[in-house]
VEXKOLKE-389009 format. One record per residue (C-alpha): residue number from 1; residue in one letter; x, y, z. Coordinates in steps of 0.2 Angstrom, whole numbers. Example, Ala and Ser with C-alpha at 12.3 -4.5 7.8 and 13.67 -1.06 7.14 Angstrom:
<sites>
@k->1 | r->A | u->62 | v->-22 | w->39;
@k->2 | r->S | u->68 | v->-5 | w->36;
</sites>
This chain:
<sites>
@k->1 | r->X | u->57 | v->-59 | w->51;
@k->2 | r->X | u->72 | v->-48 | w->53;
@k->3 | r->X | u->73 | v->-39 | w->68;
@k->4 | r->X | u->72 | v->-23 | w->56;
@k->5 | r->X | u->58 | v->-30 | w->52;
@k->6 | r->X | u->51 | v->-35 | w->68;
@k->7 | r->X | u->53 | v->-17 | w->75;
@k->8 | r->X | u->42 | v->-11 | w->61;
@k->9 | r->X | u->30 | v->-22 | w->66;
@k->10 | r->X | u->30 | v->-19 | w->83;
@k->11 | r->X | u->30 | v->0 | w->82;
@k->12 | r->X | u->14 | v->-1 | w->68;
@k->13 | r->X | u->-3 | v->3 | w->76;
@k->14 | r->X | u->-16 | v->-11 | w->75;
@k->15 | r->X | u->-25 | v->-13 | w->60;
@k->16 | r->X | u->-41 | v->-14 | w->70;
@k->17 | r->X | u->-46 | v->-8 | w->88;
@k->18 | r->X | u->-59 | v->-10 | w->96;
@k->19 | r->X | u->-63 | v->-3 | w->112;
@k->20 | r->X | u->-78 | v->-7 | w->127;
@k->21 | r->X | u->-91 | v->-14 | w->111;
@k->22 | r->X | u->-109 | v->-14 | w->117;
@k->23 | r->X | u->-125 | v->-17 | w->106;
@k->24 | r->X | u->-141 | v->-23 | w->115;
@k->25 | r->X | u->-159 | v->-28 | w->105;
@k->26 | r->X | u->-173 | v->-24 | w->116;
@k->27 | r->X | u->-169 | v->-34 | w->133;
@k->28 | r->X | u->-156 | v->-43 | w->126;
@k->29 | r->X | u->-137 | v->-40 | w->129;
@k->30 | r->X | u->-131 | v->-46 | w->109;
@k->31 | r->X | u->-112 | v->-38 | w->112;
@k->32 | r->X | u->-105 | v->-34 | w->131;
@k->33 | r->X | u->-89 | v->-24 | w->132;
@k->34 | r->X | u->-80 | v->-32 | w->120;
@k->35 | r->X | u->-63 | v->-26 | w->118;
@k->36 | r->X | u->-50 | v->-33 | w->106;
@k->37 | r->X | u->-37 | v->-29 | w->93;
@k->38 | r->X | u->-31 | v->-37 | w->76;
@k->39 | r->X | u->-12 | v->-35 | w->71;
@k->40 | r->X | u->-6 | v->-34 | w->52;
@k->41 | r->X | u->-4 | v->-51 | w->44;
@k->42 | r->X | u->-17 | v->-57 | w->57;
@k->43 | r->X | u->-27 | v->-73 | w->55;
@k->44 | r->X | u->-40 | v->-66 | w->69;
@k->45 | r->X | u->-53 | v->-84 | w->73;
@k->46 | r->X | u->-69 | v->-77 | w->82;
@k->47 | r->X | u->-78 | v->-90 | w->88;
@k->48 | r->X | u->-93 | v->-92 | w->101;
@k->49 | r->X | u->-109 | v->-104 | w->101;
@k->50 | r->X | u->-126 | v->-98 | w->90;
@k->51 | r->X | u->-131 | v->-83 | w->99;
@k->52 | r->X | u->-114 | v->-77 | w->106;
@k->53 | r->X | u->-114 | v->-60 | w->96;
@k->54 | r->X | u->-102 | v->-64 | w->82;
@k->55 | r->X | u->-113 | v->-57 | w->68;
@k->56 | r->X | u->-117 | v->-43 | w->77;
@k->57 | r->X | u->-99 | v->-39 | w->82;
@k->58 | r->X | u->-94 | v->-41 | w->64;
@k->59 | r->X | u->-107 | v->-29 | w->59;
@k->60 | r->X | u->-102 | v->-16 | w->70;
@k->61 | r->X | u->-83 | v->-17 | w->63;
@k->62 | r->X | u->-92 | v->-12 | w->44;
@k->63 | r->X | u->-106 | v->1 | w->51;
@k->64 | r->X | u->-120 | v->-9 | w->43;
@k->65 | r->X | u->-129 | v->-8 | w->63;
@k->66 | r->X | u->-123 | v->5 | w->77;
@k->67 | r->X | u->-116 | v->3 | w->92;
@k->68 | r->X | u->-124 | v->7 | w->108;
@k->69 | r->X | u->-108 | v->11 | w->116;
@k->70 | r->X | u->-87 | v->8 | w->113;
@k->71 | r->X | u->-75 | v->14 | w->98;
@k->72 | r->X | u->-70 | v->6 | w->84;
@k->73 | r->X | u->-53 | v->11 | w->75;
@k->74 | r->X | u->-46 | v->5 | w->60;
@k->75 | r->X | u->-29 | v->9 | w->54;
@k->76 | r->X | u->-25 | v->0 | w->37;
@k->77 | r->X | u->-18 | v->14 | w->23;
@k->78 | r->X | u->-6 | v->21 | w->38;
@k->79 | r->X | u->-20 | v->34 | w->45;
@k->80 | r->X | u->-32 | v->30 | w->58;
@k->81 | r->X | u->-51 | v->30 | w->56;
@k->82 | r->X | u->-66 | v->25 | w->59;
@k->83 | r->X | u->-74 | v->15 | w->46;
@k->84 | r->X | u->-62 | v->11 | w->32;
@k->85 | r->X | u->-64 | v->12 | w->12;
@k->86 | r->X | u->-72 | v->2 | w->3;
@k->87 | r->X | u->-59 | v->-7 | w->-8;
@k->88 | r->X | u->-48 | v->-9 | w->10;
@k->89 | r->X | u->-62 | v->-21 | w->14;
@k->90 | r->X | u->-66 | v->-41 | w->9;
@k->91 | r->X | u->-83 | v->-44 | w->17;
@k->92 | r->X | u->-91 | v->-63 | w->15;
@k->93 | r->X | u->-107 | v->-62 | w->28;
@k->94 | r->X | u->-116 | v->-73 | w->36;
@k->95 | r->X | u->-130 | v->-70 | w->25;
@k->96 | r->X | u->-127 | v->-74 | w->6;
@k->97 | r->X | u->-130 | v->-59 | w->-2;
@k->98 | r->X | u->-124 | v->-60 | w->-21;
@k->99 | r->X | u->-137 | v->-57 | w->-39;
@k->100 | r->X | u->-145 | v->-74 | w->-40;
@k->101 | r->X | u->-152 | v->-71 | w->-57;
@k->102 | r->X | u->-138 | v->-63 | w->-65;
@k->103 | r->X | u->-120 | v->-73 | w->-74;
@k->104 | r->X | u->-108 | v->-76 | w->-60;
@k->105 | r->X | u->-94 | v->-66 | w->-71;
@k->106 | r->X | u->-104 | v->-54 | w->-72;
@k->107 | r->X | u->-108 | v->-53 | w->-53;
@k->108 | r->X | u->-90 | v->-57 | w->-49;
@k->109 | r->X | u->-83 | v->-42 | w->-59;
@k->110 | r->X | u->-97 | v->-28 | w->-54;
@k->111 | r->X | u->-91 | v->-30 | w->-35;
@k->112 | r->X | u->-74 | v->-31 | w->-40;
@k->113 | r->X | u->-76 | v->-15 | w->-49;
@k->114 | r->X | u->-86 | v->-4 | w->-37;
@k->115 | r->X | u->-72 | v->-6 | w->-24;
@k->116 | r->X | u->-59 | v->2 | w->-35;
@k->117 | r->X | u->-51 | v->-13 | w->-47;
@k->118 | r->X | u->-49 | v->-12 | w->-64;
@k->119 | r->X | u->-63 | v->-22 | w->-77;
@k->120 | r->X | u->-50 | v->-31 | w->-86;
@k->121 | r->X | u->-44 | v->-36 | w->-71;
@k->122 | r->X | u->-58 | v->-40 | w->-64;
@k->123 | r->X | u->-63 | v->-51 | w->-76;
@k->124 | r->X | u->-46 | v->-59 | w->-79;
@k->125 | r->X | u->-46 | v->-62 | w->-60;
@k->126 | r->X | u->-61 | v->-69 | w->-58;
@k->127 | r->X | u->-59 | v->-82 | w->-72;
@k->128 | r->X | u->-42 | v->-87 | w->-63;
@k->129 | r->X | u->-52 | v->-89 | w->-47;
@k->130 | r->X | u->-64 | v->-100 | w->-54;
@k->131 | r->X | u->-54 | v->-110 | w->-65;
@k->132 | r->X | u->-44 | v->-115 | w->-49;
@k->133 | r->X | u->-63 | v->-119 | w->-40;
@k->134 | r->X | u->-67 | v->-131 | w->-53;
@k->135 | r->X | u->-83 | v->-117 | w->-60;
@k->136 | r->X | u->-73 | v->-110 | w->-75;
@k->137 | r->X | u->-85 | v->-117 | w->-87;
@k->138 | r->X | u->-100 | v->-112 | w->-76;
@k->139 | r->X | u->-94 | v->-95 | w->-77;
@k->140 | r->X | u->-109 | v->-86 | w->-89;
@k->141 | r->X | u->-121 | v->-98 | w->-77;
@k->142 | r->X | u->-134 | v->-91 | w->-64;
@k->143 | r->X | u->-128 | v->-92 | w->-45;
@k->144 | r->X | u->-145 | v->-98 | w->-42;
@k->145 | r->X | u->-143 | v->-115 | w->-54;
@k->146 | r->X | u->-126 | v->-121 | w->-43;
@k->147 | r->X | u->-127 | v->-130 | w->-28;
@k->148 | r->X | u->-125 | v->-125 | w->-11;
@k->149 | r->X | u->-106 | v->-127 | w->-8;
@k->150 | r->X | u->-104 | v->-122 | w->-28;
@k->151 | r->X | u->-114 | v->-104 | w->-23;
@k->152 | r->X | u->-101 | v->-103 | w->-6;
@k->153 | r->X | u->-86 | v->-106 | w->-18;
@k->154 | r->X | u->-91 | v->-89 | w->-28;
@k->155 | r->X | u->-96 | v->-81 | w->-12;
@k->156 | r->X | u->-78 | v->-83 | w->-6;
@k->157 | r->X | u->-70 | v->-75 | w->-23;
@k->158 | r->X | u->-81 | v->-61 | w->-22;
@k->159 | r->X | u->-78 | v->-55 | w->-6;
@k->160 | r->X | u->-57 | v->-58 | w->-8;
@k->161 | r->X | u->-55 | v->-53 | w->-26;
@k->162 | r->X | u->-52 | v->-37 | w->-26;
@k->163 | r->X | u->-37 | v->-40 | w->-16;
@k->164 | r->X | u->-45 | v->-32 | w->1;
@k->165 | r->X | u->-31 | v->-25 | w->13;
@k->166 | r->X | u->-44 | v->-33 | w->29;
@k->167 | r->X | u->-55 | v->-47 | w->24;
@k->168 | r->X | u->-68 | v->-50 | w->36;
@k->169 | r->X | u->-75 | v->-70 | w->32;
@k->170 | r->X | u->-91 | v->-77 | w->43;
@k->171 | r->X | u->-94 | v->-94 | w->41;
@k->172 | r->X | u->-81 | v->-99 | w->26;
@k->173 | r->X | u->-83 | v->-117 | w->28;
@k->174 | r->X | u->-103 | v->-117 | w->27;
@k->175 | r->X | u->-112 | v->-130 | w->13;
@k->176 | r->X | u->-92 | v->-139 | w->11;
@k->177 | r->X | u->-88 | v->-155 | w->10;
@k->178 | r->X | u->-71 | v->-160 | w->17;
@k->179 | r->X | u->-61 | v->-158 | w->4;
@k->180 | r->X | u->-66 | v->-141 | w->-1;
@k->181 | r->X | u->-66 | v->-138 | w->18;
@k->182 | r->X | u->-46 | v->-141 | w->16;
@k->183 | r->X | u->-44 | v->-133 | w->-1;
@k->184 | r->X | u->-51 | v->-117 | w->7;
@k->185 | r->X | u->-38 | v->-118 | w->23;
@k->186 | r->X | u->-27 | v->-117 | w->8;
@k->187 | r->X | u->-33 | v->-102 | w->-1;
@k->188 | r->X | u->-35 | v->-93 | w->16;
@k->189 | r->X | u->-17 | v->-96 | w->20;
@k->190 | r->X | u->-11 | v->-90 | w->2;
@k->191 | r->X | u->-23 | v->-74 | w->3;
@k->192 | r->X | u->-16 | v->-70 | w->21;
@k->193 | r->X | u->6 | v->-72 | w->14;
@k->194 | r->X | u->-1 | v->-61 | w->1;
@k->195 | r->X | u->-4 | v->-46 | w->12;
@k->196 | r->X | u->-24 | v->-46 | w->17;
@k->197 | r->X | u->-28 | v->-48 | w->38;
@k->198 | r->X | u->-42 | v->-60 | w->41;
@k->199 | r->X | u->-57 | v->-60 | w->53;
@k->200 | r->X | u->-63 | v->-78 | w->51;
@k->201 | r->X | u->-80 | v->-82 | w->62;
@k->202 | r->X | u->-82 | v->-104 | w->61;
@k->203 | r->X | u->-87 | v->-115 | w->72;
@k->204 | r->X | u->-76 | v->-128 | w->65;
@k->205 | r->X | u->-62 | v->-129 | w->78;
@k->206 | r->X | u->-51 | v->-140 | w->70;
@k->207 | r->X | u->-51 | v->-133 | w->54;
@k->208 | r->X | u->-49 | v->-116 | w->63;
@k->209 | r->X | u->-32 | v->-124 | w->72;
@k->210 | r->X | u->-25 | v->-124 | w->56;
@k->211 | r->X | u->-26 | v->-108 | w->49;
@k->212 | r->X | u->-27 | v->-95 | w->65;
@k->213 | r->X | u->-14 | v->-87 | w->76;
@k->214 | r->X | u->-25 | v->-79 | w->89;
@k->215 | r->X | u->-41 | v->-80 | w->93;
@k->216 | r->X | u->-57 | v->-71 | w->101;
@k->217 | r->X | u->-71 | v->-83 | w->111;
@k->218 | r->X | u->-85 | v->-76 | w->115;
@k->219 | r->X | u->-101 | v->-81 | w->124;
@k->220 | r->X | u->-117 | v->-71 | w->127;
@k->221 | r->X | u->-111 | v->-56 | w->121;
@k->222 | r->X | u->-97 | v->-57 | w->132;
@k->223 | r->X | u->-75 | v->-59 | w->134;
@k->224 | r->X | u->-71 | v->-76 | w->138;
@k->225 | r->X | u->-53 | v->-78 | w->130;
@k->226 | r->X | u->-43 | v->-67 | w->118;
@k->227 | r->X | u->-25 | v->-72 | w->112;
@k->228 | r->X | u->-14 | v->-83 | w->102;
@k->229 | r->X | u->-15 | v->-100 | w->100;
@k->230 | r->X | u->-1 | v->-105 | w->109;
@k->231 | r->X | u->-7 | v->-94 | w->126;
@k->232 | r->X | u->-24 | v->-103 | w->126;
@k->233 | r->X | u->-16 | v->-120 | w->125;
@k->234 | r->X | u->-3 | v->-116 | w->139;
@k->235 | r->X | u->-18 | v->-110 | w->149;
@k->236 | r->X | u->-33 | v->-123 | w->148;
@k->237 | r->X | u->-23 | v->-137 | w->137;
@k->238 | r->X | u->-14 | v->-142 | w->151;
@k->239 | r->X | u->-28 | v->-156 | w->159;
@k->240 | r->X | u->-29 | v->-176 | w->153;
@k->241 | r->X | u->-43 | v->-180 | w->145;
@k->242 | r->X | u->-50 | v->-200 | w->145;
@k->243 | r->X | u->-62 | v->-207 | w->134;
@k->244 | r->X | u->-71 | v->-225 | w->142;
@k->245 | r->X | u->-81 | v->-233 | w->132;
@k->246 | r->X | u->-92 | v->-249 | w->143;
@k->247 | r->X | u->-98 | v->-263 | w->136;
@k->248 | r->X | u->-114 | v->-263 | w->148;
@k->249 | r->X | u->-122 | v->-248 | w->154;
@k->250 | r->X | u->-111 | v->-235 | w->163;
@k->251 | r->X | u->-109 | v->-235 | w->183;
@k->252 | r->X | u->-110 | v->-218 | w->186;
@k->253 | r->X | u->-105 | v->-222 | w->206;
@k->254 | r->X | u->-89 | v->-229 | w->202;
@k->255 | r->X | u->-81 | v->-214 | w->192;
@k->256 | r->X | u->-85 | v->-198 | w->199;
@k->257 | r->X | u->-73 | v->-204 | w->215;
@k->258 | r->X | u->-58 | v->-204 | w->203;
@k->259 | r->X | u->-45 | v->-194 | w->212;
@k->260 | r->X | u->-41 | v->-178 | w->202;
@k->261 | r->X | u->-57 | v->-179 | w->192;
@k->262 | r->X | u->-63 | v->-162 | w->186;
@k->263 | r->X | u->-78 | v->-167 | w->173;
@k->264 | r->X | u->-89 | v->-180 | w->170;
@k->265 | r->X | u->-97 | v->-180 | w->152;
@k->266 | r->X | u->-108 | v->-194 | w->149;
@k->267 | r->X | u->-110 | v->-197 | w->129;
@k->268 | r->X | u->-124 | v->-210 | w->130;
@k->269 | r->X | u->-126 | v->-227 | w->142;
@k->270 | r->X | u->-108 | v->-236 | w->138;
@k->271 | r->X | u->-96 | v->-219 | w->134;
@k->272 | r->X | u->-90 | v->-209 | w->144;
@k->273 | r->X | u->-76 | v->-193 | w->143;
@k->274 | r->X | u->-67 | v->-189 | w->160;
@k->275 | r->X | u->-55 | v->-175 | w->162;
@k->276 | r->X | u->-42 | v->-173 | w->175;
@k->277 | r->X | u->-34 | v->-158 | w->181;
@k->278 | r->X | u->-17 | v->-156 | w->178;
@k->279 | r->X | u->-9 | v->-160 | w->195;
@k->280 | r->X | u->-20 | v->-178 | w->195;
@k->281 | r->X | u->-8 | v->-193 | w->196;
@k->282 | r->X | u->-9 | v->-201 | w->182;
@k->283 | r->X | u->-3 | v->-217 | w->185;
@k->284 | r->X | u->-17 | v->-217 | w->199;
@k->285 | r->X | u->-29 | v->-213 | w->187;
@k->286 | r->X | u->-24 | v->-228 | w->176;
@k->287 | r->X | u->-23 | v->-239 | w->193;
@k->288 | r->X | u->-40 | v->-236 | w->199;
@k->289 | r->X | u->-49 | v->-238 | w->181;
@k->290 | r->X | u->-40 | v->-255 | w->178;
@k->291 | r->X | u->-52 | v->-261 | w->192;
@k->292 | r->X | u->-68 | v->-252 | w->186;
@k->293 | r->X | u->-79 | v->-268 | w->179;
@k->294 | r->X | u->-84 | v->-267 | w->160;
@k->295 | r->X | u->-72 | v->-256 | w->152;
@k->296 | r->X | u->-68 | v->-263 | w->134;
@k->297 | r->X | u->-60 | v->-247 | w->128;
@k->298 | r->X | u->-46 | v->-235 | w->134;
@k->299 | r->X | u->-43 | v->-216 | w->124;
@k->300 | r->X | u->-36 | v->-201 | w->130;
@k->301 | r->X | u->-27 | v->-186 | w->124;
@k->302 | r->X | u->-24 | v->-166 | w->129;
@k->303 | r->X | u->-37 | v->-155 | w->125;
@k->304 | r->X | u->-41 | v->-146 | w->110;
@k->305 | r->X | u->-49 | v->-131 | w->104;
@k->306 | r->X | u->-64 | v->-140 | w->103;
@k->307 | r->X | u->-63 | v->-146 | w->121;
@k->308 | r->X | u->-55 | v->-128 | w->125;
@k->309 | r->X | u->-69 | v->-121 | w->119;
@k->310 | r->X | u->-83 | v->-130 | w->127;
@k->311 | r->X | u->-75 | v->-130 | w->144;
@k->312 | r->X | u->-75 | v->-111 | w->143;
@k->313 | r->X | u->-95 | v->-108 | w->136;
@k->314 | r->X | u->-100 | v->-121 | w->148;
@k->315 | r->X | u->-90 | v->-112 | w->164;
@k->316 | r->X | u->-95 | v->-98 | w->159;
</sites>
């Protein structure tokens, strides 16, 4: 980026703002002043156990339920509003909500269509689309006859073909095997270089490493983290993490006197995962274990989103 460039970027507003966000359903608190904002080129992860107010939140942001309180403010044609148009907006819910009992061209190119793109390019879109998915010669099928992952695929095209200016994605990776699972970081990467910022709501961290610079965690309704990668990493990734695995059941007595020792997260009778605080010496650590009886197996490594995020949920 040029630093022409750069200054552009920096003098943009956000493309989405979103201000004190609460929303509560009888006695419970689903969204508790949330505040966040998403820039232009954004791949914006929003992640949070089952329950945390993701869906909710993401609802909101489209007006399909209304707040109790807060502001949402999108900015994506260069004037600021509240809810944007239609056709500035790629929407892949939780819930699968495409004609089941119609052709998948057919379905594909009526969305495409009602927000603002041409038929015959719709149609030629979509046919691209599913020709790179593998489905081209399922095209005049049924949604309903495909299989799970199969019905997710054309989920996915529908909600990005169009060539949405925001695209808001919850739970991409559902009913995908791993290879499709990489073959969509790859389409997600493409779309974003393409000029369409991303919400994306997974709960498949390391899939979520790959493609996100900043991300949102949420738990309860409520802010636990909000920032890029590298600012989470430089703020909880800085602790040891050991794996012990015993080859009779574990002595619990002789580990939680480690020096340094923060967590103690017992997988079943002969594994264990330790993690360490970042000022624990090390070679201490690695000292005292040597004389722990039973150990047949050694691991370690720095934490990652996964472990990031589970430290954060269960602190909080």
């Amino acid at each position: 980026m040029t630093d022409k460039q750069y200054m552009t970027h920096m003098t943009q507003p956000s493309a989405l703002r979103v201000d004190s966000l609460r929303k509560a359903f009888t006695h419970v608190k689903a969204v508790d002043n949330i505040s966040f904002s998403v820039e232009r080129g954004d791949v914006f992860a929003f992640l949070g156990p089952n329950g945390a107010g993701k869906t909710t939140t993401l609802r909101i942001l489209l007006d399909i339920i209304k707040a109790d309180s807060g502001t949402v403010r999108w900015c994506l044609n260069g004037r600021d509003h509240q809810y944007p148009a239609p056709e500035h907006i790629g929407y892949l819910p939780e819930e699968r909500g495409l004609y089941l009992d119609i052709p998948i061209i057919k379905s594909l190119v009526y969305l495409a269509t009602i927000r603002g793109m041409d038929k015959a390019q719709a149609r030629k879109s979509a046919l691209e689309w599913l020709e790179r998915l593998g489905l081209a010669d399922r095209a005049n099928e049924k949604l309903q006859v495909l299989s799970k992952g199969n019905q997710q695929k054309v989920q996915f095209v529908a909600s990005i073909l169009h060539k949405p200016l925001f695209a808001i994605i919850d739970e991409p990776f559902s009913g995908l095997d791993p290879l499709n699972q990489e073959l969509f970081i790859g389409y997600i990467r493409e779309i974003n270089r393409q000029g369409t910022t991303m919400i994306i709501s997974a709960h498949q961290m390391s899939l979520i490493e790959k493609i996100a610079n900043k991300v949102l965690l949420i738990n309860k309704g409520q802010h636990l983290f909000c920032g890029s990668l590298s600012e989470l990493y430089n703020i909880y990734g800085n602790k040891r993490i050991f794996g012990l695995q015993f080859d009779s059941p574990v002595n619990k007595a002789s580990l939680e006197s480690l020096p340094g020792l923060e967590h103690v997260r017992y997988k079943d009778d002969f594994s264990v995962e330790l993690t360490f605080s970042h000022s624990a010496n090390m070679k201490g650590v690695l000292s005292q274990l040597t004389t722990i009886e039973g150990i047949c197996d050694i691991s370690s490594h720095k934490p990652d989103l996964h472990d990031i995020f589970l430290q954060l949920v269960k602190t909080n």
